[in-house]
Structures are given as structure tokens and as C-alpha cells.
N, C-alpha and C positions, 0 to 999 in steps of 0.2 A: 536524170531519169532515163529508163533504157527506152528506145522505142519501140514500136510495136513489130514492125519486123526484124529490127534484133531478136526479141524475145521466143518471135517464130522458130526460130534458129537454132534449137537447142537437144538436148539428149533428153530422152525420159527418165524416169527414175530408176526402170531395169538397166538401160544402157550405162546409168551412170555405177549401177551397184556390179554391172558386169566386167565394165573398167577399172573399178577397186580393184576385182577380185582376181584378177590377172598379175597383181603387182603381189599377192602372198604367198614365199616361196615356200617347198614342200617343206615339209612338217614343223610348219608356225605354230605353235599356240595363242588362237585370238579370240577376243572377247568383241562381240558384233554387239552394237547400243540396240534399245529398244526402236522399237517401229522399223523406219526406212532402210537403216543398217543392216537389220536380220536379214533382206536380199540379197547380202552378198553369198553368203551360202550355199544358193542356187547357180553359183556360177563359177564354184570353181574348173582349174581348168582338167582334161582329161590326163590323168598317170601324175596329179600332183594333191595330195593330200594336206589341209589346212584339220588340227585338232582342237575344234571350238570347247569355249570355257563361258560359261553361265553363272552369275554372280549369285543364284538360288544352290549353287551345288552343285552339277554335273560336268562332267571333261569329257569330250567326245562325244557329243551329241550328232545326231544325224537328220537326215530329211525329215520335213514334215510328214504324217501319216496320210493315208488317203482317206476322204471324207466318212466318216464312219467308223473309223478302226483308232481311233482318238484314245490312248490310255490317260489320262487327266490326272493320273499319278506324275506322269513326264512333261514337265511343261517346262520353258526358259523362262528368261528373268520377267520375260512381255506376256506371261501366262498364255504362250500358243501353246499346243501340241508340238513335243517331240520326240522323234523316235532313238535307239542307243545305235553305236557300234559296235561290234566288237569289243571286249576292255574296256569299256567306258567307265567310268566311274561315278561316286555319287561322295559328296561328304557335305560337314556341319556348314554354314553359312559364314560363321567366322574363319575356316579353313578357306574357304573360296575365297575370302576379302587377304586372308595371309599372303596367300597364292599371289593378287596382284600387289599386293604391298610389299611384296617379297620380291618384284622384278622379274615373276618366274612367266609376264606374258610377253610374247615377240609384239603383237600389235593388237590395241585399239581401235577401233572403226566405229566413227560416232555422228550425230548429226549436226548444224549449228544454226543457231540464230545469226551468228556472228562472228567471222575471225579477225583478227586484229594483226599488222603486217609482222608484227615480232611474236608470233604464233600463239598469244592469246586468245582463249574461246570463249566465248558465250551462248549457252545452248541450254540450261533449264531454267527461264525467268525473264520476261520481259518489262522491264523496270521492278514497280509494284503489286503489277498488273497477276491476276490470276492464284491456282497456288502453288506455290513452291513443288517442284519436282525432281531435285538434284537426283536421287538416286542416289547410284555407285559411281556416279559419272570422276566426281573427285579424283577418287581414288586410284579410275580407269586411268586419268589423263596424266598422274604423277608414277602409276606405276606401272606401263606400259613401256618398253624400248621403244617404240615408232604409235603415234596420232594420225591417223590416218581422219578425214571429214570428207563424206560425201554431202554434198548439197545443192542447192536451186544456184547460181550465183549472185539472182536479187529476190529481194522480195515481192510480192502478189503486189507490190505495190510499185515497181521497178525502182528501189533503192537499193544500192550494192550490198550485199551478205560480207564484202570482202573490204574492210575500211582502216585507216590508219589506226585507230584507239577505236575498242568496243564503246558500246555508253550502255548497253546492259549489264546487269553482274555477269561478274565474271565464273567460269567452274575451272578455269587455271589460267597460270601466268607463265605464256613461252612453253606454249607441250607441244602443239601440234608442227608436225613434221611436211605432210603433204596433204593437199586438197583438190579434191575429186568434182567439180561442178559441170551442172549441165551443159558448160560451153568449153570447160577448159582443163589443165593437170598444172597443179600450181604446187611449188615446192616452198616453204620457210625456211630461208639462208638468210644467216646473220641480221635477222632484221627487216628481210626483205620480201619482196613476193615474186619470187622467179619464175615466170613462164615456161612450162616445157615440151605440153603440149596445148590445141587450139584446134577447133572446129575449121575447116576448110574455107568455110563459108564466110569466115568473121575474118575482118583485118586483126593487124596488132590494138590498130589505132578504135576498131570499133569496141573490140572485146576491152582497151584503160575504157572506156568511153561508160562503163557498166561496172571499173571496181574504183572504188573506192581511197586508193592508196595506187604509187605509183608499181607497175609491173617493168618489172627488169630480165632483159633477156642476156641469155650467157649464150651464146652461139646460135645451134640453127634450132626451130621450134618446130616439133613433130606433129602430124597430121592427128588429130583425135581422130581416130575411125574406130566405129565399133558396131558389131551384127546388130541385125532387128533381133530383139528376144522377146 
């Protein structure tokens, strides 16, 4: 169980979607998951261009509208408002799922209940429990070049998000790439869970102390720092 001031200790859910959004280089095409994901959006960086992909149909979407100016014709896969850019485009549903099935996105950005140390996710189902909400998720995680997961590192409950073998279903087997948590930047090597960057405030020894599976460092582990947003 993490303690209570470990848990003090952590990034918000902006800083953590502002730190994803640094690592997509200029003209990626990415697919952001519903809810917490869609943040990253807001934070790409200045004079670099990321061309989102929306699993309803549209390429190139853009900022939210401002309250009021809402076309409800333009929404993403999370039914918000979105506005175009430029060439943006629109097509059928099945062509949007081709798109990822075809290899044609650089990266995924998704959220999880659970990753497992050989890059297993589990992120729409907790046991029995609830109803099913896969989604596009599948499809995101097999046909994506890079998995990228923003998430809490434990749960509301202080049990690690980051464990040797999931025990919920799974939405794939071995996809994800790297992991964006409130306390840390964790990469999937071979199997493994590599450290590479760490909140200043946390030992090594605090931050294994909060996952789940053992963390292995390959040289020296970078400072997480990232703006109030």
C-alpha cells in the first residue's frame, strides 16, 4: 500500500497529459483515448504540430470551441465539441478503423486500469464488474506504432496501476510502449519496466515501494519536472 505522503507527492492529471505531450514529434498522427487522454491536446509544444485522428471520422481536428460556439455536428469519439483545421478531413467509420488497422497511426495515448510489466493493458473492464466499454481501444493498441498510457500510478485505493500480470481483462497483449504516471516516465523493454524519469521528491526505493513489478534502471534517471498548467 502507498502511503499517505507518498501519494501527496504526485503530478495532476494536466501535468501528467502535459508531459505525454512533449514526447509527440512534429507531424505525428495520434489517436488520444476518451476522457483523460483528450488533455494531451492542450499541450502540444510551440512550432510543433501533432494531426489528431478520431475513431467517429475526422483527421485534424482542433481546439475545443469556446462555450457557446459549440457546432454539435463536430464532436470526437467522447462526443465533446471540436473545432477543424485547416484540410481537415471527415470520412465513413470503417475508413477511420482501416486507418488504424492499416498502421497508418504514429501513436496511441490511452488510459489504464492496469499495465502488466511485458506491456500488457487493461483499461475497459474491471473483472465482471460493470458494462463492457472496449471501444476502438483493441484496435488502437494493435494498430498504433508507439502505446503511449497516461495514468494515476495506484489506485484511489493505494494499490499499484503497474503489476507483474494484469488480473483484469485484458484490451492487448505486449502493445504498450511507454508510461506516463503521476510520479514517473516508465518505458517497456523486453519484458521490463525501466525507469527513466522520477519526481525529485521520491527515492528509487520509494517510487518500487508503489509498483507493482520490479523497476530497472539503465543509467542515470531524469528529474520529472513539469509547469503548473
Amino acid at each position: 500500500m502507498t502511503s499517505i505522503a507518498q501519494e501527496e507527492i504526485k503530478l495532476t492529471n494536466a501535468q501528467i497529459a502535459w508531459r505525454a505531450a512533449q514526447d509527440i514529434v512534429d507531424g505525428a498522427y495520434v489517436n488520444l483515448g476518451i476522457g483523460f487522454p483528450e488533455m494531451v491536446a492542450r499541450y502540444q509544444p510551440p512550432g510543433r504540430e501533432a494531426i489528431f485522428h478520431t475513431e467517429n471520422g475526422i483527421l485534424d481536428f482542433g481546439e475545443a470551441p469556446k462555450p457557446g460556439e459549440e457546432d454539435w455536428d463536430l464532436i470526437n469519439a467522447g462526443k465533446k465539441a471540436v473545432t477543424l483545421k485547416p484540410g481537415a478531413s471527415f470520412f465513413h467509420h470503417a475508413d477511420s478503423f482501416a486507418m488504424v488497422r492499416g498502421g497508418h497511426l504514429d501513436v496511441a495515448i490511452l488510459g489504464a486500469l492496469q499495465v502488466a510489466q511485458n506491456g500488457d493493458l487493461a483499461n475497459w473492464r474491471v473483472g465482471s464488474k460493470g458494462v463492457p466499454a472496449v471501444g476502438g481501444a483493441m484496435d488502437l493498441v494493435h494498430g498504433a506504432k508507439q502505446v503511449f498510457v497516461i495514468t494515476e500510478h495506484v489506485t484511489k485505493n493505494g494499490e499499484p496501476k503497474l503489476v507483474e500480470k494484469c488480473t483484469f481483462p485484458l484490451t492487448g497483449v505486449a502493445c504498450v510502449t511507454r508510461i506516463y504516471t503521476s510520479h514517473a516516465v516508465i518505458d517497456i523493454v523486453e519484458g521490463r519496466f525501466v525507469l527513466r524519469e522520477k519526481l525529485t521528491a521520491l527515492s528509487v526505493e520509494e517510487l518500487q515501494s508503489m509498483t507493482g513489478a520490479p523497476l530497472h534502471v539503465e543509467g542515470s534517471v531524469a528529474a520529472l519536472i513539469v509547469p503548473e498548467v
